[in-house]
Wavefront OBJ file of the C-alpha trace (Angstrom):
o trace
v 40.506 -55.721 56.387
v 37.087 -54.420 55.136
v 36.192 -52.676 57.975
v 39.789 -50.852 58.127
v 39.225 -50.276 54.488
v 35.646 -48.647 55.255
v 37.020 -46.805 58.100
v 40.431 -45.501 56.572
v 38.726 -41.308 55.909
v 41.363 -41.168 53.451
v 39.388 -43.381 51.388
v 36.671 -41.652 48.991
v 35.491 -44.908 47.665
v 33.894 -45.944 51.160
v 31.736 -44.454 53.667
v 32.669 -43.396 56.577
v 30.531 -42.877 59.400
v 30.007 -45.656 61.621
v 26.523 -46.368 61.019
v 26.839 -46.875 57.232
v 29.937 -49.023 58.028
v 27.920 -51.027 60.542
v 25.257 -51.799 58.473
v 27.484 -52.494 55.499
v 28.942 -54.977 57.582
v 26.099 -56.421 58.924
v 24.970 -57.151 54.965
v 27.861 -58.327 53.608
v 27.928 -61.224 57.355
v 24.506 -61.923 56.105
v 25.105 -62.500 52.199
v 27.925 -64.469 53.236
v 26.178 -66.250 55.638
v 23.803 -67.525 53.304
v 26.059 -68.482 50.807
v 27.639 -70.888 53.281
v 24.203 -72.438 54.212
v 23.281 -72.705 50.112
v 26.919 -74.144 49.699
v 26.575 -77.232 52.442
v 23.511 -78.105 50.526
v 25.893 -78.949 47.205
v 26.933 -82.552 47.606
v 22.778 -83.578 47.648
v 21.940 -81.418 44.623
v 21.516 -83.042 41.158
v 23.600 -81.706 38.942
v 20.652 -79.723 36.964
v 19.918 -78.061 40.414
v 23.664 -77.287 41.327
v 23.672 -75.787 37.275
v 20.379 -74.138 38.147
v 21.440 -72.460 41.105
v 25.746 -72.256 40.711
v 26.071 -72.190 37.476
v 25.974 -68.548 36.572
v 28.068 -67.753 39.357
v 31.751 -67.215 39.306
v 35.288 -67.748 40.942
v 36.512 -64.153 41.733
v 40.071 -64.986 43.330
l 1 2 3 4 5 6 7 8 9 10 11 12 13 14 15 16 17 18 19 20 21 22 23 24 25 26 27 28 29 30 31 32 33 34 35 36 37 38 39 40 41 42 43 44 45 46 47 48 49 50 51 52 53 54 55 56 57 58 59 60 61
């Protein structure tokens, strides 16, 4: 849906050649990524750490 969003020219708000798209893309897999890898870690965290490192983040659905 992102990449149709990127790639829809009507669109101002998004770039739209296809090497900005691909490497906006390829950042947002690897943020992502990484956020899965932090979140498997949770369950072993004290809860200081999980504040430490969660805490200031937030629900955006």
């Amino acid at each position: 849906m992102m990449l149709a969003a990127y790639r829809n020219r009507k669109s101002s708000r998004y770039p739209t050649d296809e090497e900005t798209v691909n490497q906006s893309c390829r950042g947002l897999e690897t943020v992502t990524l990484e956020q899965m890898q932090r979140a498997e870690d949770i369950p072993s965290l004290s809860q200081e750490e999980f504040d430490a490192d969660w805490g200031s983040m937030k629900c955006s659905l």
